[in-house]
N, C-alpha and C positions, 0 to 999 in steps of 0.2 A: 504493500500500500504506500501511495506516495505522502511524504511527511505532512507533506500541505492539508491531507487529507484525514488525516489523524489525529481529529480532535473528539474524538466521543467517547464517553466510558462505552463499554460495552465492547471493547475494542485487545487485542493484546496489541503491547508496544513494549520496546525494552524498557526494563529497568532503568529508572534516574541513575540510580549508584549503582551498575551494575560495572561498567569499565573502573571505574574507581576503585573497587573492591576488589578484582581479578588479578587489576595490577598492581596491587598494591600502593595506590596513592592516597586510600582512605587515612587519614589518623583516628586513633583509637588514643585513648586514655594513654594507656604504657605508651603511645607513642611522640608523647608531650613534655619536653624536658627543659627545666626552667635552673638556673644559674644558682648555685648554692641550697638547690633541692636534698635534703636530708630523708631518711629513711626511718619507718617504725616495723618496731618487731613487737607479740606478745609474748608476755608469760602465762600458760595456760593451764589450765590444772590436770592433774594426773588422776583426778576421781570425779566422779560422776555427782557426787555430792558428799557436802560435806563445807567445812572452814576453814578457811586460811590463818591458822592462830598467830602465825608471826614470819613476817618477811623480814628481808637483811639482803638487799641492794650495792653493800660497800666493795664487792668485786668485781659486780657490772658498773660502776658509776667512773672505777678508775682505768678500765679499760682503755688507752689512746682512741679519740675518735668518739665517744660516749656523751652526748650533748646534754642528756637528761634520764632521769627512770622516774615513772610518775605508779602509784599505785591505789586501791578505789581511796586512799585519805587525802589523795589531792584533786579530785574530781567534785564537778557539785555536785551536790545531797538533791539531783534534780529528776527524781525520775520521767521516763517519756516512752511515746507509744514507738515501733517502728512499721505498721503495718502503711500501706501506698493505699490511705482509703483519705477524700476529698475532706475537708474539715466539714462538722456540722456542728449547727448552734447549739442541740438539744446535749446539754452534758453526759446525758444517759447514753447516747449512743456513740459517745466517743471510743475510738480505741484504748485499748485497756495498757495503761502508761506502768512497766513492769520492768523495766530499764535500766538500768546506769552505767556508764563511760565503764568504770571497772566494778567488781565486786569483791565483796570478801564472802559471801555466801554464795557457793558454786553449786550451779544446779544442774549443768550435763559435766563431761567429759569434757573438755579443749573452752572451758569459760575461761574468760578472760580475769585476772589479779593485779595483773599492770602489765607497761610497756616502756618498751625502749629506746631512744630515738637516738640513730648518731648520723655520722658525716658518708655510711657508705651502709649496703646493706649485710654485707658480709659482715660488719662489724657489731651492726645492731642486732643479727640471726646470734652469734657468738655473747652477747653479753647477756642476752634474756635468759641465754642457758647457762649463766653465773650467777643469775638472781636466785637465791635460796627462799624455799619457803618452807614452813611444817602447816603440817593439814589435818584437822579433826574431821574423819569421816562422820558423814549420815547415813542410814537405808538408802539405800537405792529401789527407786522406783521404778516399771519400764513399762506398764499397763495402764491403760483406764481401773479396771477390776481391781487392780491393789492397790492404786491411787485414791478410789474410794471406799475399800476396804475399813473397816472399825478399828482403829487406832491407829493408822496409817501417818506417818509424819508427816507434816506441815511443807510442802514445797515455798509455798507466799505464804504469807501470813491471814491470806483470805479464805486459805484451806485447798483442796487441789482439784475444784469441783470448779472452774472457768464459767461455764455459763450452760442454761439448759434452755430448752426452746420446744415448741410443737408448735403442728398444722393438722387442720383439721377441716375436711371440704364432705360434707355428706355426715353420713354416720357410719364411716368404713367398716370396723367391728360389727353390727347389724348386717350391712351389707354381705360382709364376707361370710357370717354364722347364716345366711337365708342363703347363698348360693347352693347348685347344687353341689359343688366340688370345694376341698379347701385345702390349701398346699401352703408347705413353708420349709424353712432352710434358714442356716445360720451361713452368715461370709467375711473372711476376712480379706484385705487390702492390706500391701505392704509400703511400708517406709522408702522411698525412692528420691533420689537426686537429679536435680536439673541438667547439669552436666552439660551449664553452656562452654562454648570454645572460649571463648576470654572469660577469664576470673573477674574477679572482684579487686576492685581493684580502686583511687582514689586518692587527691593531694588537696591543698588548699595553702593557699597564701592570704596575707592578711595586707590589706591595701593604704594607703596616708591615711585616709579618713577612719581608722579603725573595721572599717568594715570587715567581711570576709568572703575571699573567693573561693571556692569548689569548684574542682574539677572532678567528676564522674561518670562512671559508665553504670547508668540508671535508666531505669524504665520511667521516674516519673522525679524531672527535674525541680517542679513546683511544689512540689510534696516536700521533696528534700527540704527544701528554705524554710519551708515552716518547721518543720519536725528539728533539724538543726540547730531553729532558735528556741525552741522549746528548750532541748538536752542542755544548751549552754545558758538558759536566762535571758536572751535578746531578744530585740524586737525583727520582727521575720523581715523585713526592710535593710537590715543588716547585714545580711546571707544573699550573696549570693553565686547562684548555682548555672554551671556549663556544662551541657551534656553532648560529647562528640557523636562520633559514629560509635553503636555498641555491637558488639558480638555476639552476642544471643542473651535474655535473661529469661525468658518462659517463666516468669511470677516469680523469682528468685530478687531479681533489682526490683521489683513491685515492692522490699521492703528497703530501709533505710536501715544500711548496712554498717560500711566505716567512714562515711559523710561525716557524724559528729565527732568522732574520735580525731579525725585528719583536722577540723576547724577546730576542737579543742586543743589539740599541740600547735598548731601556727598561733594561738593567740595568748598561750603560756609560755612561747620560745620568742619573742618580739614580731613576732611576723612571718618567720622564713617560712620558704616551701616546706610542708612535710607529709608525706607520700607512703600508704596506708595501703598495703597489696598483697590481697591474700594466697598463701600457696593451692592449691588442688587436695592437697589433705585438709588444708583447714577449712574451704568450703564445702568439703562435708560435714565436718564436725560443727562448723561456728558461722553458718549461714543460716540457709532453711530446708528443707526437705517439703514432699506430699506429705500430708497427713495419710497414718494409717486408720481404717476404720474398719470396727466391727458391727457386723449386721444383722439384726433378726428381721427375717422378713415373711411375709404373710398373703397369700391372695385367695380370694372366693370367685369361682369362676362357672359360668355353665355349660352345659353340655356341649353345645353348638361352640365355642370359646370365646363368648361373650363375658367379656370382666367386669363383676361386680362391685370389686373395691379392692384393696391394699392397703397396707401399713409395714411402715419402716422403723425400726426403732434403732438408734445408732452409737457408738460408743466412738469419738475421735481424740485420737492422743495427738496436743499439740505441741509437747514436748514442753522444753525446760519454762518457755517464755510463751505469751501468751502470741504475740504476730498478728497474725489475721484472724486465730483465736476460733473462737464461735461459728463467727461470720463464714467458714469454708460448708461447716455443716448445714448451717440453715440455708446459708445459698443453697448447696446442692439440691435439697427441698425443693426449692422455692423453682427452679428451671425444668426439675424434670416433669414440673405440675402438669405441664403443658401437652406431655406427650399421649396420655389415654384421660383426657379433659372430662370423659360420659361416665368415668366410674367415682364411685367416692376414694379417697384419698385420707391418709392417716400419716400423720409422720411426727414422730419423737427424736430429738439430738440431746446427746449429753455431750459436751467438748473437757477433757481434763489433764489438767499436768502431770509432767512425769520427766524424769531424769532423762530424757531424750535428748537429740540435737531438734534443735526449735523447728516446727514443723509454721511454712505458712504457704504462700498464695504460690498455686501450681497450676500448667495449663489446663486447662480444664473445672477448676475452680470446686470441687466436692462432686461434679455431676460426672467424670468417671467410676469411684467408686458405687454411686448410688444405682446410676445404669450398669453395672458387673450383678450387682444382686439382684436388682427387678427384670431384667432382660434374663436372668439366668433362670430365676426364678420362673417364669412365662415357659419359658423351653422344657422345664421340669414339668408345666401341666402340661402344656405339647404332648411330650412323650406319655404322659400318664395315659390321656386321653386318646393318643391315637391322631391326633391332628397334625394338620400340617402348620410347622413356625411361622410359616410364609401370612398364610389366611388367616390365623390369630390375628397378628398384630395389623393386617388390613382391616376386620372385624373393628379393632378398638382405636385403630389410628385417627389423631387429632384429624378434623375438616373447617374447612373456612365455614368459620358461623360459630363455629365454637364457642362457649365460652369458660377459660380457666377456673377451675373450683375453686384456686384458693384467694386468686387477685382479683376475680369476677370480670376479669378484660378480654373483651373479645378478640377471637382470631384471626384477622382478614389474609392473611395470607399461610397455607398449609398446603404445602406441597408431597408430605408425608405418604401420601395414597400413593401419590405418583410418583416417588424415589422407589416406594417398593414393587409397583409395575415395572416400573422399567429396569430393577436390577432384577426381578425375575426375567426379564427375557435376556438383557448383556449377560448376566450371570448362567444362562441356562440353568436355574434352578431345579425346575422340574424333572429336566435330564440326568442332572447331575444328582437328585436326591434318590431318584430311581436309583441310580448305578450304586448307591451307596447302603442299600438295603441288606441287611439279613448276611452282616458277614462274621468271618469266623477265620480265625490264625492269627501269625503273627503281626503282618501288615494292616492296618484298617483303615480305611478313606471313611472322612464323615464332612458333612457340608454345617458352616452355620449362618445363623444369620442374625441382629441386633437392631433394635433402633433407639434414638434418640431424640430429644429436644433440650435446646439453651438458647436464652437470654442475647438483648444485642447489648446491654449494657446495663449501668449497674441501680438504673434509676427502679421502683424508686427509693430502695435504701439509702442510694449515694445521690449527693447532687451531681446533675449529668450537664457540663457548661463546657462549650469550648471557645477560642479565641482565632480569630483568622486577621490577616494585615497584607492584601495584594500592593503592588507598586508599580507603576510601569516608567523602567529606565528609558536614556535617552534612544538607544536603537531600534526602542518596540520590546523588546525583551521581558518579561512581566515576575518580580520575586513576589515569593509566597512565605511568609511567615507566620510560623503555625505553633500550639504550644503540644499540639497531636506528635507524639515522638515516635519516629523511625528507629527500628531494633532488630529488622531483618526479616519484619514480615512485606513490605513491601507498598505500605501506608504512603510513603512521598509520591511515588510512582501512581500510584490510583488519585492522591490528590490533586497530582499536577494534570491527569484527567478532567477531575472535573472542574478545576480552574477554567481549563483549555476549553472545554464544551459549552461550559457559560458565558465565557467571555464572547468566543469566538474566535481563537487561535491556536493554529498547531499546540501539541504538546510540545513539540522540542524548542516553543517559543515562550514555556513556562521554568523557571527554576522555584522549584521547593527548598530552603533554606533547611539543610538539616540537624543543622549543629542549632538546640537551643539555650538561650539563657535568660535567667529570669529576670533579669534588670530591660529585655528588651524585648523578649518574646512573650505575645500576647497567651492570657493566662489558659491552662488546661491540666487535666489532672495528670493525664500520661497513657500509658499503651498498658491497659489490664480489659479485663471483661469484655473481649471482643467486643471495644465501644470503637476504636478511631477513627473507622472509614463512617461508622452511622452517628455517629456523635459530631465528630468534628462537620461529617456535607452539611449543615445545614449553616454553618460557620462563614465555608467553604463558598457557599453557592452565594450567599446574601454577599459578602465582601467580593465576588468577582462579577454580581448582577450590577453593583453600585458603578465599579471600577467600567463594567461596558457602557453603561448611561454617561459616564464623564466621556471616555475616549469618543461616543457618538456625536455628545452636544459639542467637543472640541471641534471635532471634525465638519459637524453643522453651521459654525462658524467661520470655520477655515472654508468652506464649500460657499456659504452664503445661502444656504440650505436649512430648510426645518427636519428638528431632529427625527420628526416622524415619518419624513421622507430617508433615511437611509437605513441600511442594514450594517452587521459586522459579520464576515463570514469568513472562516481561513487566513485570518490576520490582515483581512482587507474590506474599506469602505467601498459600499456603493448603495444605489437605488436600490429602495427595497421593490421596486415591479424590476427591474434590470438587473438581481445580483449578479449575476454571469458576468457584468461590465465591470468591474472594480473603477473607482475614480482613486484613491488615493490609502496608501498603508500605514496600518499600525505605529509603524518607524518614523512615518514622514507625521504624523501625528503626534508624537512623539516628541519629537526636535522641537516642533513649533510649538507645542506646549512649554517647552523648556527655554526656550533661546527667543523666541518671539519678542520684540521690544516693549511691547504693550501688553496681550493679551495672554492668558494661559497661566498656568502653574502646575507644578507636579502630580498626577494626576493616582491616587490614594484614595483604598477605599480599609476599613477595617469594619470586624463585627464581632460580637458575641453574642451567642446564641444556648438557652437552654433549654435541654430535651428533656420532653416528658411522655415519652411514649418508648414503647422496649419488647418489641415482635420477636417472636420466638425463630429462630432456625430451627429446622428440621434432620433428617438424615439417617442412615443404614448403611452397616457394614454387612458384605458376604463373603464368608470364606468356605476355600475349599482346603483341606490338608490330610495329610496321613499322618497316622501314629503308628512308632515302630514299636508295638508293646514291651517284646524284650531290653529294647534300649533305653528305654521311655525318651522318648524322643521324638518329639513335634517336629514336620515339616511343610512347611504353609504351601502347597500348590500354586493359589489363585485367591488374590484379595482383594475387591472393588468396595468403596467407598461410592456411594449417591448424598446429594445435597438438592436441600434447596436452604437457596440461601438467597431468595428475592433472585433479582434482575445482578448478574458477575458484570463487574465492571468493569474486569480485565482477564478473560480469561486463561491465559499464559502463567498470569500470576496465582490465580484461586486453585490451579491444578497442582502448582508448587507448595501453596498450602497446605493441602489435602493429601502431598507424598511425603510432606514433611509430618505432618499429626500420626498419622497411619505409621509411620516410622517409630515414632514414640511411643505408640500404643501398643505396639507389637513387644519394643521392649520394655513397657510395664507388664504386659500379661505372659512375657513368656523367657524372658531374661532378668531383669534389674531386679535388684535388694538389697538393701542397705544392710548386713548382716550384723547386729548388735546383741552382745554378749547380756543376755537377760537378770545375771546377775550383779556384772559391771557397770553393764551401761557403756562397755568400751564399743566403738564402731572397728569391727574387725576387719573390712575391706575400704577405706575411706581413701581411693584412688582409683583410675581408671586400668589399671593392669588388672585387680582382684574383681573390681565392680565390673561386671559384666553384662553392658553395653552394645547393642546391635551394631556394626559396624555393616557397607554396602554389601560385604560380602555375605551376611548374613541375614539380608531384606531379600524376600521374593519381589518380583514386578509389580511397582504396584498402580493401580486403575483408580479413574474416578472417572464419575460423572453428573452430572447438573440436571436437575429439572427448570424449565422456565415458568417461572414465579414473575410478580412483582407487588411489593410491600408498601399499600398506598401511604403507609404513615413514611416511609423513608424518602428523603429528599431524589435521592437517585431509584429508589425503587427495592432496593439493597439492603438484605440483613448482615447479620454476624457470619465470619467463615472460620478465625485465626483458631478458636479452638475448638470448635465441633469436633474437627477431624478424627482425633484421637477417642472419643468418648466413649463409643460401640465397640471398640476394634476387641478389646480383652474378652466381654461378651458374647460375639460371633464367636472367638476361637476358640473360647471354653464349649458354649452349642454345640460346634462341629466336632469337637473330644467325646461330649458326651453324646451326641450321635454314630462314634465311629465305635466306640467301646460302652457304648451303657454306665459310664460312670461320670457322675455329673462332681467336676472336682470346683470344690467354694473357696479355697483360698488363693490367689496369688502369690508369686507367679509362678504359672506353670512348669519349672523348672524338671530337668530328668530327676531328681532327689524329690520334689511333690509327687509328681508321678508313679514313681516305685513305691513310695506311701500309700498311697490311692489306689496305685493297683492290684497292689500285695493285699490290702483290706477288702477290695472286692474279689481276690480271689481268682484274678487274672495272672498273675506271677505267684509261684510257688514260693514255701521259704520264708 
């Protein structure tokens, strides 16, 4: 397609940052080095819980090169939240503030006691491990169940019971005691790490005016400035925050990590750079993790496999600190409400601490493990009944008209029906379920299949606002400043779409500004809850409707024309009965705006915009795969992911999406876990050699595809895509397991060591 013609979403086009990142000319955080930049190291603890009875510093402090050791007695008495959630006025629903710079009461393994800061890194890793400390152990906790166990010790002093929650849409209980069927199962979900490619990582310098600069690689720059001046006492006007190009965070930078600690040493050392970067062991231990959840789950269903009701009742260990806390559980709740709308709906969360590495916001947000249970659960009356998985969840699948039990908002767009037609035909289901019938040895083929719904964003728990700032330089060229952050899903690229579309100018005649900062970039929370591309277009669209009404009436001028005689189309003015004519370009409009003697001026639009409305995506995973009984060992055939996800607005990029989710999902359900010693509390694999990680060579092919939707509440037509993908995916593969072999296994992840468990108990392996 010719560039000139490539202005509409709905379109692929390459990536903004795609040559920049190939070749290496992106910077990245590590790749920002300032003159007299010093380095921090911590001292971490060696138990999982327990006290620091006395520290003794005097052999790291004389170490050559040792600038300071600071330990929790020199930090403020301030505690603060770190979760990436929008401020709200109501104090009750604030993040739960459980924090400080350092502690003397250690509540995982690798907590922080003090740190180190000298003139090199080599020097500062060398002295933290001179810092002496003695430690009075506590119980160590690793469960929900023993964390509220009867005299279970104190993790906070609020007791180790975080927060409890229910939903309640019908009278589910009744519902499911009147059906004629009633099924249930226990499930457990494990502890899993993000395992982006750039760590964690972070420096700050302190500027004349006392102020403070931050450099980081964050998902949610504006976040940072507030939560920063909380930990240190400031007022958030003081902070402030640069977020370059990042490497991946999938809900990991969604919290505020080593931000306060880097602006606390620059403003305790006079100013200088000081640069806060963690190794790959210690964002295992001392970042965040999924939350692990355990599940009882429940459905009444009847004959025909019409569902009657459900109930979830759930246990989530958020580890040592509380992070996103509650909030992962009850979200999960609250998205999957969407997906079988016509039955009653039951759901209980308990969230509680425990000597874990802090568990907080992961892709997918609580609605993977919720759909592992109830999708598994569906397949177990499936099987019971004799049905097919397929016509269940057609039977109960959400439709336009709906409306959600538990939020009472209607569904105008559900494409659900139609993701699961049409992966039955791509998928040859019906084929492939036939071929998979009635087998026996050691090989088994079994097919499955999963669905889901989630949320475009986080309203209305969160306040949903974003900020947009178009500009049109002197060549015509048009910058976009957004405070919607780019992290690798592909957000600048779709918005410089629909810049282009509204305005009326090629895309490669837009730049999206990706680096933002909070002193100049207009406000927004950041890249969580598959909000940015639904959240920020309305931002989007209003600041580049403004910016085409100026460049027209400039050009109405320049022409000696009413502005309602012309159009903008391809970066070029003309009649609106004659577009085919262009009289004069973008550029040349441009100039004369700038340089004209008399008339014009720089031609600027901005907006912000808050949403109050949050459409559900839809979607379904089908797999096909064998198990080698003997080996126990899963091997995925064939995996297709279906969406609907409104009107794609780039579909080049939504299919990268959707091989990227399905990549993850595969290694939470049948690789990744975070392997912790239940007595310790020690993380026994906290590395990518032990943790075992999918790698290409060990992803089958994998397929997606789109149903056409579109979403009247959304500016472009466009829902959520960034984290659907992965949702289903554990779901289908455990179906297709327990289709090939009759045993339906509830825990995560399917590892050959589950497996031989499972199978050995059913009596498939001898021994």
């Amino acid at each position: 397609m010719d560039e000139r013609e490539a202005t509409a979403t709905g379109e692929s086009c390459l990536r903004v940052d795609a040559i920049a990142k190939v070749t290496g000319r992106a910077r990245y955080t590590d790749d920002y080095v300032m003159a007299g930049m010093c380095y921090a190291k911590y001292v971490r603890s060696p138990i999982a819980h327990g006290y620091a009875s006395q520290i003794d510093s005097t052999e790291a402090r004389a170490l050559p090169g040792v600038l300071a050791v600071f330990t929790w007695e020199d930090v403020p008495e301030l505690p603060f939240p770190t979760a990436g959630h929008a401020w709200t006025l109501d104090p009750e629903k604030r993040d739960i503030a459980d924090r400080y710079l350092l502690t003397r009461h250690v509540r995982h393994h690798g907590d922080a006691v003090a740190i180190v800061v000298a003139r090199d890194e080599l020097t500062a890793e060398r002295a933290a491990h001179k810092v002496k400390v003695e430690w009075e152990a506590l119980p160590v906790i690793t469960t929900p169940e023993a964390a509220m166990a009867e005299g279970a010790v104190a993790i906070h002093e609020g007791g180790n019971v975080l927060k409890s929650s229910e939903i309640s849409a019908g009278d589910p209980q009744s519902m499911i005691a009147a059906a004629k069927y009633q099924f249930q199962n226990h499930f457990q979900t494990p502890v899993v790490q993000h395992c982006h490619m750039e760590g964690v990582t972070s420096f700050a310098w302190m500027e004349e005016d006392q102020r403070i600069t931050i450099v980081s690689s964050t998902q949610i720059p504006h976040l940072v400035r507030r939560i920063v001046a909380q930990a240190l006492g400031m007022s958030w006007s003081a902070i402030r925050v640069i977020k370059p190009y990042v490497g991946g965070g999938f809900g990991n930078k969604q919290d505020v990590l080593e931000e306060p600690m880097a602006a606390f040493l620059t403003s305790r050392l006079g100013g200088i750079p000081v640069k806060v970067s963690l190794s790959r062991e210690e964002c295992f231990m001392a970042t965040r993790t999924r939350h692990a959840f355990t599940i009882d789950a429940q459905l009444g269903i009847e004959r025909d496999g019409t569902l009657k009701g459900y109930c979830m009742d759930v246990l989530s260990n958020t580890g040592a600190y509380a992070s996103h806390g509650h909030s992962i559980a009850a979200a999960g709740g609250n998205k999957i409400s969407y997906l079988y709308p016509r039955s009653a709906f039951g759901y209980r969360a308990t969230t509680c601490y425990t000597n874990l590495p802090t568990a907080g916001a992961m892709r997918g947000y609580g609605a993977p493990q919720l759909i592992f249970a109830l999708e598994s659960l569906l397949d177990d009356a499936a099987t019971a009944l004799k049905l097919d998985p397929l016509d269940i969840r057609l039977r109960n699948a959400a439709q336009e008209g709906d409306i959600n039990p538990v939020n009472k908002k209607t569904i105008y767009s559900a494409g659900l029906p139609e993701c699961l037609r049409k992966g039955r035909e791509l998928f040859e289901w019906d084929k492939r379920r036939a071929e998979c019938a009635a087998q026996h040895g050691n090989l088994r083929r079994g097919v499955g299949v999963a669905c889901f719904s989630y949320g475009s964003n986080t309203w209305p728990v969160g306040v949903e606002i974003a900020g947009a700032r178009v500009l049109l330089n002197q060549d015509g060229f048009i910058h976009v400043q957004s405070g919607a952050t780019e992290i690798g899903q592909g957000a600048d690229t779709v918005f410089s779409q629909m810049v282009a579309e509204t305005i009326g100018v090629p895309v490669n005649q837009v730049r999206v500004i990706s680096v933002q900062d909070t002193d100049v970039t207009p406000f927004d929370p950041g890249a969580f809850g598959s909000r940015q591309s639904y959240v920020a277009a309305p931002a989007l669209r209003e600041a580049a409707r403004q910016l085409r009404e100026k460049i027209i009436l400039h050009a109405a001028e320049m022409l000696h024309q009413s502005a309602l005689n012309l159009t903008l189309r391809h970066g070029m003015i003309a009649m609106t009965e004659r577009p085919e004519m262009p009289l004069i370009s973008v550029a040349e409009v441009a100039m004369d705006a700038f340089y004209h003697p008399e008339r014009g001026a720089q031609l600027t639009a901005e907006a912000s915009v808050k949403t109050i409305t949050n459409p559900p995506a839809f979607g379904c995973t089908f797999v096909d795969l064998m198990v080698d009984v003997a080996l126990c060992k899963i091997t995925i055939n064939r995996i297709l992911n279906v969406h609907d996800s409104g009107r794609i607005l780039n579909p080049l990029l939504a299919e990268g999406q959707v091989h990227g989710g399905m990549g993850m999902g595969i290694g939470w359900s049948v690789f990744e876990e975070m392997i912790i010693d239940e007595t310790s509390g020690l993380v026994r694999n906290p590395n990518l050699l032990d943790y075992k990680m999918p790698t290409m060579m060990d992803l089958p092919t994998l397929e997606s595809a789109f149903v056409d939707s579109c979403e009247p509440q959304s500016a472009y037509g466009h829902k959520s895509l960034g984290e659907p993908p992965l949702i289903s995916v554990a779901a289908a593969i455990r179906n297709a397991v327990l289709m090939a072999t009759g045993v339906g296994i509830n825990t995560l992840p399917l590892t050959p060591k589950r497996l031989f468990t499972e199978f050995r108990q059913a009596g498939l392996i001898e021994g």
